[in-house]
C-alpha positions in Angstrom: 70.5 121.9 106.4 71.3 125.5 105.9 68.9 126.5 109.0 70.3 124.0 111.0 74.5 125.0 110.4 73.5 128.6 110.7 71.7 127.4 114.3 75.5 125.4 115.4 77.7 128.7 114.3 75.0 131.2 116.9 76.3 131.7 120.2 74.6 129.9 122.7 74.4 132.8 124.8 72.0 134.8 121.9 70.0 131.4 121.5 69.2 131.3 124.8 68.2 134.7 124.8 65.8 134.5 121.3 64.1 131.5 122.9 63.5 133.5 126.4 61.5 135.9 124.3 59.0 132.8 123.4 58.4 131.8 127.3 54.8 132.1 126.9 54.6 131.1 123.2 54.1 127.1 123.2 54.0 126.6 119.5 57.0 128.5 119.1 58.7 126.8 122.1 58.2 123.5 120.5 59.0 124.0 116.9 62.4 125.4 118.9 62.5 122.2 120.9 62.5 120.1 117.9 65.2 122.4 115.6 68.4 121.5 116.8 70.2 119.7 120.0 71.4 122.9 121.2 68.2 124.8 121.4 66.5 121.7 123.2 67.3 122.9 126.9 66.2 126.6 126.7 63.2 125.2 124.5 62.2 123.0 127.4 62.8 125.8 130.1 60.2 127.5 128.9 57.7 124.3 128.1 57.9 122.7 131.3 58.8 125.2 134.2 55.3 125.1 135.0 53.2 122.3 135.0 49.3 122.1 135.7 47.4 119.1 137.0 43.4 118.9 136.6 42.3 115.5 135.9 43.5 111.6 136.3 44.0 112.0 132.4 46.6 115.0 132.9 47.9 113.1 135.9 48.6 110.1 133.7 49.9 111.7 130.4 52.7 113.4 132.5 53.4 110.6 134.5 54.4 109.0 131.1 56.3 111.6 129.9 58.6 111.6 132.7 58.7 107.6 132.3 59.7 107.9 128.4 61.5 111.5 128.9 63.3 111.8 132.7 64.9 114.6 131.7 62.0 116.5 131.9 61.8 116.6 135.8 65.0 118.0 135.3 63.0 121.3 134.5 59.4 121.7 136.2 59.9 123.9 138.9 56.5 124.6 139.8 53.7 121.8 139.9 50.3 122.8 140.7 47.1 120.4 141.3 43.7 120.9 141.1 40.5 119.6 141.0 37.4 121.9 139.2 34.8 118.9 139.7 36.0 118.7 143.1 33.7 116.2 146.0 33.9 115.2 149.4 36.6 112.7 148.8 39.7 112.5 147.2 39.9 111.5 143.6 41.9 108.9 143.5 44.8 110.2 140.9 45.4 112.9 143.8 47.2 110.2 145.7 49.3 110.1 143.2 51.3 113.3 143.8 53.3 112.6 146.4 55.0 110.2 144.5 55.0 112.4 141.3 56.4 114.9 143.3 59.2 113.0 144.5 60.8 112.4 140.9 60.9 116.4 140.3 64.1 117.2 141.8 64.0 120.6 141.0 60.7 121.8 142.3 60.0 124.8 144.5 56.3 125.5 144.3 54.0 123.7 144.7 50.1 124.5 144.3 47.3 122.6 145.9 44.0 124.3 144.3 39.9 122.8 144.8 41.0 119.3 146.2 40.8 116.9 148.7 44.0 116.6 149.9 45.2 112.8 150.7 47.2 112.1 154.1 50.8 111.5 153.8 50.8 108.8 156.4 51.8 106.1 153.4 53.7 108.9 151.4 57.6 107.2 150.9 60.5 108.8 152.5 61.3 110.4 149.2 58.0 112.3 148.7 58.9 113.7 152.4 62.3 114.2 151.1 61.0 116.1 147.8 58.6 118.6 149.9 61.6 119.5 152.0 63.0 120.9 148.9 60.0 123.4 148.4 60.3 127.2 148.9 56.9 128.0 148.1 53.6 126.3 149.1 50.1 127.7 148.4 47.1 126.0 149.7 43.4 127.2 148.0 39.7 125.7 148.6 42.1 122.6 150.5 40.3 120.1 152.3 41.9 117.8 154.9 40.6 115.1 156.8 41.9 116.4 160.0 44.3 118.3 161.5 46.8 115.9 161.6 47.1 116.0 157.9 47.9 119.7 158.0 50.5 119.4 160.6 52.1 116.6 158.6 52.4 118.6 155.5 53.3 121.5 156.5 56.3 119.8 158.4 57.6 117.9 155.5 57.5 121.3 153.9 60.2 122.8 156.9 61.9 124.9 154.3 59.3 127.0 152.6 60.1 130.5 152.5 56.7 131.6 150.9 53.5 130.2 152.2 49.9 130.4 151.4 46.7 129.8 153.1 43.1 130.5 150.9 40.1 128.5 152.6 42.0 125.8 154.3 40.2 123.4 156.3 39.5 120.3 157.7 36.5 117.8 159.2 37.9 115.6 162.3 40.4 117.3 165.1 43.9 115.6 165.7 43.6 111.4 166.2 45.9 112.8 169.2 46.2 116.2 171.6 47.8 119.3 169.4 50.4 118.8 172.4 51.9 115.5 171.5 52.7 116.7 168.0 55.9 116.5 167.3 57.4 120.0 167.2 59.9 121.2 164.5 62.2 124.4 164.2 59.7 126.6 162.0 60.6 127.2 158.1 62.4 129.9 157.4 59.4 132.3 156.4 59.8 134.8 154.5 56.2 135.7 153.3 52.9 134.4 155.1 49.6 134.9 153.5 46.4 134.2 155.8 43.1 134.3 154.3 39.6 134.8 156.4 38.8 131.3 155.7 42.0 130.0 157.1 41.5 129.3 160.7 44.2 130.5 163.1 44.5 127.4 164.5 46.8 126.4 161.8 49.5 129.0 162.9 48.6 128.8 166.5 49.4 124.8 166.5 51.6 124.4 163.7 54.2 127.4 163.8 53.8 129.4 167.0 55.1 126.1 169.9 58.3 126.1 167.7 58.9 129.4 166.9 60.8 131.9 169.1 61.7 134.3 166.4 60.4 134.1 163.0 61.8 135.9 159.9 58.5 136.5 158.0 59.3 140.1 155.7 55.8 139.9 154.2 52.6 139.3 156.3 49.0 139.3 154.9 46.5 138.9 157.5 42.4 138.7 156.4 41.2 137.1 160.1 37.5 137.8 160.7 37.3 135.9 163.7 37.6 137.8 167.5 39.3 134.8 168.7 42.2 135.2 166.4 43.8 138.2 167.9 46.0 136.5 170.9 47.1 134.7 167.6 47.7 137.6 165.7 49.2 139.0 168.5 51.8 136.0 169.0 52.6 136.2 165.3 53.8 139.6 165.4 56.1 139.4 168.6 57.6 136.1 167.1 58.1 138.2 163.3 59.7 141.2 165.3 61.7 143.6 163.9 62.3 141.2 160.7 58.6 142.6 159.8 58.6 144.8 157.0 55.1 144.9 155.3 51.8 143.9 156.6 48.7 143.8 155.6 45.8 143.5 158.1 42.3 142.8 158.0 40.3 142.1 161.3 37.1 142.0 163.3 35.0 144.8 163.5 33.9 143.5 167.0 36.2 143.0 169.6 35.4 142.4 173.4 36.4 144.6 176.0 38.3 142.3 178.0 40.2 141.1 175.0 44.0 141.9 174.1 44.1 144.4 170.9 46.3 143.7 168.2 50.0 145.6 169.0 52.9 146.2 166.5 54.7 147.3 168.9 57.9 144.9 168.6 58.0 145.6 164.5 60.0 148.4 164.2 61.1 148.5 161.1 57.5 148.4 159.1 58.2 150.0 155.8 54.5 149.8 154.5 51.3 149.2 156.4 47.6 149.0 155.3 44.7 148.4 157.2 41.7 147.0 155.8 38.1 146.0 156.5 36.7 148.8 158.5 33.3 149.6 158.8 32.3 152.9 160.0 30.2 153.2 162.3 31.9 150.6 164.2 34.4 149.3 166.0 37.4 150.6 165.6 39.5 150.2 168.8 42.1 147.2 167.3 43.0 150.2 164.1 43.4 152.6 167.0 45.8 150.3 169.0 47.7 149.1 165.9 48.1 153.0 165.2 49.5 154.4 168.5 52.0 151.2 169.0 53.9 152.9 165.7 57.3 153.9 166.5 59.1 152.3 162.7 60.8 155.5 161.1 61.2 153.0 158.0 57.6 153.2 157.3 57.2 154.8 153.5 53.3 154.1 153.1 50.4 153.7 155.8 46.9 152.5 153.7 43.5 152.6 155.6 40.2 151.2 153.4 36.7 151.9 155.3 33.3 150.5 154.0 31.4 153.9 155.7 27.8 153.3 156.0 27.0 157.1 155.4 28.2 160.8 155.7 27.5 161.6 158.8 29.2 158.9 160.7 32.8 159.4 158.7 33.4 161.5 161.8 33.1 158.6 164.3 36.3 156.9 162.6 39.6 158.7 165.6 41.2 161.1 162.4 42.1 163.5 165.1 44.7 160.4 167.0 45.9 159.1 163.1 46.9 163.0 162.3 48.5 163.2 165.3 50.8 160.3 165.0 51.8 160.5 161.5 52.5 164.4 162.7 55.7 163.0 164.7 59.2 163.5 163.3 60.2 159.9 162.1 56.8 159.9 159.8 57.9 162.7 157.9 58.2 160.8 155.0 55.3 158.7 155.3 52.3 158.9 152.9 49.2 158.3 153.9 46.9 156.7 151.7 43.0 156.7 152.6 40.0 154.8 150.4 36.6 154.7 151.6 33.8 153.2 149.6 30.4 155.0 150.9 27.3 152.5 150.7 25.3 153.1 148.1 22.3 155.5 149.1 21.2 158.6 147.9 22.0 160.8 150.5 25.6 159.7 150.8 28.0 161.9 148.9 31.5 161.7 148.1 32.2 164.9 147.5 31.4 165.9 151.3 33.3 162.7 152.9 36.6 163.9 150.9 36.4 167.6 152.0 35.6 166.2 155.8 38.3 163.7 155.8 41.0 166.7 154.3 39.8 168.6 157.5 40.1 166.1 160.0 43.9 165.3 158.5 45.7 169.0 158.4 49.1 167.9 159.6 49.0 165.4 156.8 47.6 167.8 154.5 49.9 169.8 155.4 53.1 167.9 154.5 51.2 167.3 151.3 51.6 163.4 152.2 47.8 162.4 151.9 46.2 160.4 149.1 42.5 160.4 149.0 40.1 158.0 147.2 36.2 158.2 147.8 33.9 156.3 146.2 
């Protein structure tokens, strides 16, 4: 009695607050949940923001605590969905989730992780409904029957702002021609994540027919395939200047006759890193991405380089990289430079740092270079 009258005469404000220091303490949560009626809503913040789905059995158990609690979907704001045992076809629960999905009103995020993903061809108009209410959608070890699938996901989804792409893929091509697709406007974008296991086809068909001008900030690129560069290529001039980070890892073969990767329409780049290098090799698309900077914005340029041994550090074009960042409007730019040497004996770090600082004295000189060798 004397807990609970001393709980009523605490303003709400400081309750809320005690029980925000408990977000990732369930036992504590829940003995909260259960102490009075006015610490019930920050108790349930906290227990239910994020929900995790893994099995028919989890699927279930929450289905019924919605049915016997509906407040509760009043608070998951992130749903994610997964399948550990996953096999070549859908477990059956997974169709579920579309429908699930549709009674969480607030939901932004929503994770698909190790799954075959069902079609939404029978989905209702309010699962469509609920994933045009997402802002974030991430997409890991996905499987989709076909193409069509993708497309029809992703354009329910037409107002995610940050989007997610780890291993995507599908078996059969479109039932129909990528052309008679319906197009959309494109989501408003703010972040785009690619992996190298993510084919470009997905932004090539999906976002780049619709989108004249994209307002990604945040693009993180990990495309390994040559034949992914006029698709690179069309997904910077549609970001523009809205770009401000990238991050950018790409073939180390590219043909001769092939378009190299420009950035020459984002101007206003704040921070740029370029991984996946491996030296001796091709490095033409780094050299092109490095002359087509003109963003006086830019705080932090990053180059990584697997180099295969000491000699061949000097086959990487330090003298053209020391002579752009040695132009007025990268002043202020730090330069930041790891290279991992293969293991062999004869490889040694110590000489690959003191080359490197030789072939870089206009950054040395500014005292804007940051060195890691390893």
């Amino acid at each position: 009695m004397a807990g609970g009258t001393m709980a009523k005469n605490l303003p709400q404000e400081l309750v809320d607050q005690v029980i925000d220091h408990l977000w990732n303490d369930h036992d504590s949560l829940s003995a909260c949940s259960l102490a009075c009626q006015a610490w019930l809503p920050s108790a349930r913040t906290h227990l239910f923001r994020d929900q995790r789905l893994t099995s028919a059995k989890d699927c279930a158990r929450f289905e019924a605590l919605l049915e016997s609690v509906p407040a509760i979907a009043h608070y998951v704001q992130k749903l994610s969905v997964s399948e550990p045992m996953s096999t070549a076809y859908a477990q059956n629960w997974i169709n579920r989730v579309p429908a699930l999905v549709a009674q969480l009103h607030r939901l932004t995020t929503l994770e698909l992780v190790g799954l075959h993903y069902v079609s939404l061809q029978k989905s209702s108009p309010e699962a469509l409904d609920a994933l045009s209410r997402l802002t974030g959608l991430v997409l890991a070890d996905v499987y989709f029957d076909s193409f069509a699938d993708v497309h029809a996901l992703l354009s329910a989804a037409c107002n995610v702002r940050d989007l997610c792409f780890y291993r995507v893929s599908w078996v059969n091509p479109s039932c129909a021609p990528y052309s008679s697709l319906p197009l959309k406007a494109p989501p408003p974008l703010r972040r785009l994540v690619v992996d190298s296991w993510a084919s470009s086809e997905m932004v090539r068909e999906w976002l780049l027919p619709s989108a004249e001008h994209l307002d990604v900030r945040t693009l993180m690129v990990r495309w390994r395939e040559r034949e992914s560069i006029d698709t690179l290529n069309g997904l910077l001039r549609a970001c523009g200047p809205a770009l401000e980070r990238v991050y950018m890892e790409l073939p180390t073969t590219i043909e001769e006759s092939q378009e190299l990767p420009s950035l020459y329409d984002n101007v206003n780049l704040r921070a740029l890193e370029i991984d996946g290098l491996v030296i001796p090799g091709c490095v033409a698309w780094s050299s092109a991405l490095l002359a087509d900077l003109r963003t006086p914005q830019l705080e932090t340029l990053s180059v990584s380089m697997l180099v295969l041994n000491t000699s061949s550090v000097s086959s990487f074009d330090w003298a053209t990289l020391d002579s752009i960042l040695s132009r007025p409007i990268f002043a202020n730019t730090t330069l930041n430079v790891t290279i991992s040497l293969a293991l062999h004996s004869s490889n040694d770090p110590r000489v690959v740092k003191e080359a490197v600082v030789g072939y870089l004295p206009g950054v040395v000189k500014r005292g804007k270079l940051s060195l890691r060798c390893t």
